[in-house]
C-alpha positions in Angstrom: 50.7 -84.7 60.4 50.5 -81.0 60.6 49.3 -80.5 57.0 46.4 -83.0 57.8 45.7 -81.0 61.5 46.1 -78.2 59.3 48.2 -76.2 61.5 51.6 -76.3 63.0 51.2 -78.9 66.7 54.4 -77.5 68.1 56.4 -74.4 68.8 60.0 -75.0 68.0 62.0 -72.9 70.1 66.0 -73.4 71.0 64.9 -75.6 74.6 63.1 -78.0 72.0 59.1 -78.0 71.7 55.9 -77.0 73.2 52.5 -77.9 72.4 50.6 -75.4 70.6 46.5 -74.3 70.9 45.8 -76.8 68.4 47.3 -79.3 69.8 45.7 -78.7 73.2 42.9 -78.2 71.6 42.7 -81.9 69.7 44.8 -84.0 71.9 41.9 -85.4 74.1 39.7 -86.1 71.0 42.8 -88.1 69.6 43.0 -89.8 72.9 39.3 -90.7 73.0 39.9 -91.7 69.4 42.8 -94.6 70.3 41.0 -95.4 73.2 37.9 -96.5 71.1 40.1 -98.1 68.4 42.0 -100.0 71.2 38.5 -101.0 72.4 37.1 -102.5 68.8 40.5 -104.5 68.6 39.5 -105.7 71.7 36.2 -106.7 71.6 37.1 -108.3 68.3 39.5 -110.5 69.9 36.9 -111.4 72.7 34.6 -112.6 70.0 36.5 -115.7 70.6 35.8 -116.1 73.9 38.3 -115.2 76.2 39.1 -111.9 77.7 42.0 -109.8 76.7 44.0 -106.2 75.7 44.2 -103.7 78.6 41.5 -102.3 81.4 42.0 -99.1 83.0 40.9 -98.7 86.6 40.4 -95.3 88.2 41.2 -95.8 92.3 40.7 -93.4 94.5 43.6 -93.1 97.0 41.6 -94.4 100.1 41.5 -97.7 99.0 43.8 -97.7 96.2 47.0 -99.3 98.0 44.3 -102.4 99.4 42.5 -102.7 96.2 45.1 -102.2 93.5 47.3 -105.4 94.3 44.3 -107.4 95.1 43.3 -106.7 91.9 46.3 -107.3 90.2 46.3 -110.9 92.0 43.0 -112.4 90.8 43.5 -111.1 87.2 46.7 -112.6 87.1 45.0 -115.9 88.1 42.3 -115.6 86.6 42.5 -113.2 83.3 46.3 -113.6 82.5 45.3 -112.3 78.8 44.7 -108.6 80.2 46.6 -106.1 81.0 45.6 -103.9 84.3 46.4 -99.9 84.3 46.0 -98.2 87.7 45.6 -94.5 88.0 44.5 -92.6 91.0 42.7 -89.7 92.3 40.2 -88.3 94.2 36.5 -89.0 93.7 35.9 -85.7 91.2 38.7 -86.8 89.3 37.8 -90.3 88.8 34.1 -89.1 87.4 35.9 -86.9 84.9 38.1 -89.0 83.9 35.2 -91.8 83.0 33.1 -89.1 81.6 36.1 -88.1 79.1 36.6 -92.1 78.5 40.3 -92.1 79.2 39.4 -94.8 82.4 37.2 -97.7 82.1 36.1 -98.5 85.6 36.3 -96.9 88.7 36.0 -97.3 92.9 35.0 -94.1 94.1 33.5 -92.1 96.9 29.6 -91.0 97.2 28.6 -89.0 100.0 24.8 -87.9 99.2 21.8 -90.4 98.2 20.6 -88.3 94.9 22.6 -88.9 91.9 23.6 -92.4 92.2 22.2 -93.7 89.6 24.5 -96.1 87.5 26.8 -96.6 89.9 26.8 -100.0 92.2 27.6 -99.9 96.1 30.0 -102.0 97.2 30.3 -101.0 101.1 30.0 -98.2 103.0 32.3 -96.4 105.8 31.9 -93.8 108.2 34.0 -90.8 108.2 36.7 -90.4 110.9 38.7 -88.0 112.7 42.5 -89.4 112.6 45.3 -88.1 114.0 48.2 -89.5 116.4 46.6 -91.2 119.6 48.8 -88.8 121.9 47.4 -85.5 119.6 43.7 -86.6 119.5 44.4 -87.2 123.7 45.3 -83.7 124.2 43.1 -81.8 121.6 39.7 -83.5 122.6 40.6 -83.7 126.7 38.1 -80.4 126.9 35.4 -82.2 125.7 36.4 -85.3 127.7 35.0 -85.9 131.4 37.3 -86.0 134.5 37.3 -90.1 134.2 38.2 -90.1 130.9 40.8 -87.7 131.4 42.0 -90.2 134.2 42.6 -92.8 131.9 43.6 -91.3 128.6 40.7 -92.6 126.8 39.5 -91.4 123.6 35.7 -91.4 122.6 33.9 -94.0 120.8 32.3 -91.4 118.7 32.4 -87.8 118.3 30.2 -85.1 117.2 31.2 -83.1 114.4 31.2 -80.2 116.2 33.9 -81.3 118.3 36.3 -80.3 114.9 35.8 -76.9 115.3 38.6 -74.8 115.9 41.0 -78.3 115.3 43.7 -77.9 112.8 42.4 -80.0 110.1 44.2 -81.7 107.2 42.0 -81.7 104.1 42.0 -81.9 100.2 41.6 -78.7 98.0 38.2 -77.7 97.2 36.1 -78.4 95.3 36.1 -82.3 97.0 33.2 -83.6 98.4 34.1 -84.7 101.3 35.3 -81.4 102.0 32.2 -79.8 101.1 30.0 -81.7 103.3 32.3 -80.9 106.3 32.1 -77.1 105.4 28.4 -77.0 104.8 27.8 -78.7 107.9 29.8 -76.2 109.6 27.7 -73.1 108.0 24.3 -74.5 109.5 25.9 -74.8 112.8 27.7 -71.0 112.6 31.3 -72.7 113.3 33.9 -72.9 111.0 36.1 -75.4 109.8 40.0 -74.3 110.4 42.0 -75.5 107.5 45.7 -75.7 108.9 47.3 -77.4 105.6 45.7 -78.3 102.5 46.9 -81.2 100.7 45.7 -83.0 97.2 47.7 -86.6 97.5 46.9 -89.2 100.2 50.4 -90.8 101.1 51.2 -86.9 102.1 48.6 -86.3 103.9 49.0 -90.2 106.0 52.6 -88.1 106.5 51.5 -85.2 108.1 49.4 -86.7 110.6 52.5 -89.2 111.6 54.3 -86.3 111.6 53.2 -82.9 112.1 49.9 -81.6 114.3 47.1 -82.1 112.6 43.8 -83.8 112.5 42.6 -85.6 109.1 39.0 -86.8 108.5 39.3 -89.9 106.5 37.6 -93.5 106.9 39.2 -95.9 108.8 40.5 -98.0 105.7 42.6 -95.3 104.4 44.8 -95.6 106.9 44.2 -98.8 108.2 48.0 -100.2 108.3 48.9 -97.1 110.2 46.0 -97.4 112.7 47.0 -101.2 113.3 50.5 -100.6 114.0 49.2 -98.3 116.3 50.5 -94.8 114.9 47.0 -93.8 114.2 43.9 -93.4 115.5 40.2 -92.6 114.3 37.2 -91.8 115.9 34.0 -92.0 114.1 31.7 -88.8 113.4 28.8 -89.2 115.1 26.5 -87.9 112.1 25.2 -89.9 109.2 25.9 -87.0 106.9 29.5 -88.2 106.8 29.2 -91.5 106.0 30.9 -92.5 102.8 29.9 -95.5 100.0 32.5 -96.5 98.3 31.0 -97.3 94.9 31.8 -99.0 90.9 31.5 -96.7 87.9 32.2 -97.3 84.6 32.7 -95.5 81.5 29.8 -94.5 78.9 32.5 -93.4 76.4 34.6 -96.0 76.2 33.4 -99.8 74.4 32.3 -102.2 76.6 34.7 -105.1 76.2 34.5 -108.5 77.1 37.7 -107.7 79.3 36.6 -104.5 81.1 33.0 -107.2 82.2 35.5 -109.6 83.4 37.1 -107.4 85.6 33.8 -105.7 87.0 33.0 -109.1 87.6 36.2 -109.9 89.9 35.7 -106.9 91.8 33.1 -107.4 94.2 34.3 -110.7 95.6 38.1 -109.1 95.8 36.7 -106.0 97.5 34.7 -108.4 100.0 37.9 -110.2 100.6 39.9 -107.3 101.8 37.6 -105.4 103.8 35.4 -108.8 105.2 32.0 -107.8 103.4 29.0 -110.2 102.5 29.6 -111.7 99.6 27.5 -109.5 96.3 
């Protein structure tokens, strides 16, 4: 293999092996390679009608623990000749990951209008701030009047500037989400006050069960958590941060019969779950 790379692919060293440049270098185009011989075999075999080999969906975290089972089920019923793979991330590594054709389809987050083209909207959610119901009590009872302070009650909605100076839970930038928060806070001279940055999802559900911090997530991210009562989330008042949850799919991968058959499912299970009209 090396004398056809024309190099050496590993360093040999007494703790075993490490890639080299080259192999840096070449591994992804290999990958994308396999990935479009896979996807011949498989189109091949759907010539005969029926959907088969494996599909790889991309999930961001929000609705990945909801979706990914869902998904699972119907295929199973449904498509028992294919083979589901799951990998999760956020939104910006979902799109790279379809753009370098190592995922076939992905549910991911849109935040702005412009851009969308190629991608199909399957509902849409409105940002939230979340945090324990005793926390979000006590950090918002300035902005509260002297009744609601009587009875404990949180707000239906609240302004975004009602963040400002909270100690926030968010992902690493560059997110989106993130972004929007941060340039929303520029045109209104606050600031956004990062307490804990965080890049996985079941962490960051952690810290706000446990620790004092605010998250601003959609309500279906954390929906078990806000049903059992743990959680709660107040909607942002502003339609900047209001979130589509959208289906992408690769333009560097083949198109198989089984990767269609699974876009196909998808709709109807996503309008299952979170009680949507029918596509």
């Amino acid at each position: 293999m090396e004398v056809l790379f024309g190099g050496p692919l590993f360093h040999r060293t007494g703790r075993g092996m490490e890639p080299t440049d080259l192999l840096r270098e070449v591994l992804p185009r290999v990958n994308a390679l396999l990935a479009m011989a896979e996807g011949l075999a498989s189109s091949s075999r759907a010539l005969a009608g029926v959907p088969r080999g494996a599909v790889t969906l991309g999930l961001v975290g929000g609705v990945s623990r909801l979706v990914a089972p869902a998904i699972f089920a119907a295929v199973s019923e449904r498509l028992p000749e294919i083979r589901l793979r799951f990998r999760e991330g956020y939104s910006g590594e979902m799109e790279e990951a379809l753009a370098q054709g190592r995922i076939d389809i992905a549910i991911l987050n849109r935040y702005r209008r412009r851009g969308t083209t190629g991608y199909r909207k399957l509902f849409e959610a409105q940002l939230c701030a979340v945090g324990r119901p005793s926390l979000l009590q006590n950090l918002l009872a300035p902005l509260a009047g002297k009744a609601s302070r009587s009875v404990r009650r949180l707000p239906e909605v609240l302004p975004a500037r009602a963040l400002v100076g909270l100690p926030l839970i968010l992902p690493f930038a560059p997110n989106a989400m993130r972004s929007i928060l941060e340039e929303h806070a520029r045109r209104n001279r606050t600031h956004v006050n990062v307490a804990v940055e965080c890049d996985s999802l079941a962490v960051m559900r952690t810290m706000l069960l446990e620790q004092s911090c605010i998250g601003v997530l959609p309500t279906h991210s954390v929906r078990a958590e806000i049903d059992e009562g743990k959680l709660a989330a107040i909607p942002l008042a502003e339609s900047a941060f209001r979130q589509s949850v959208v289906l992408a799919t690769s333009t560097q991968r083949p198109f198989t019969l089984a990767a269609k058959s699974v876009i196909d499912l998808i709709p109807v299970t996503m309008a299952r779950i979170f009680t949507l009209p029918k596509p």
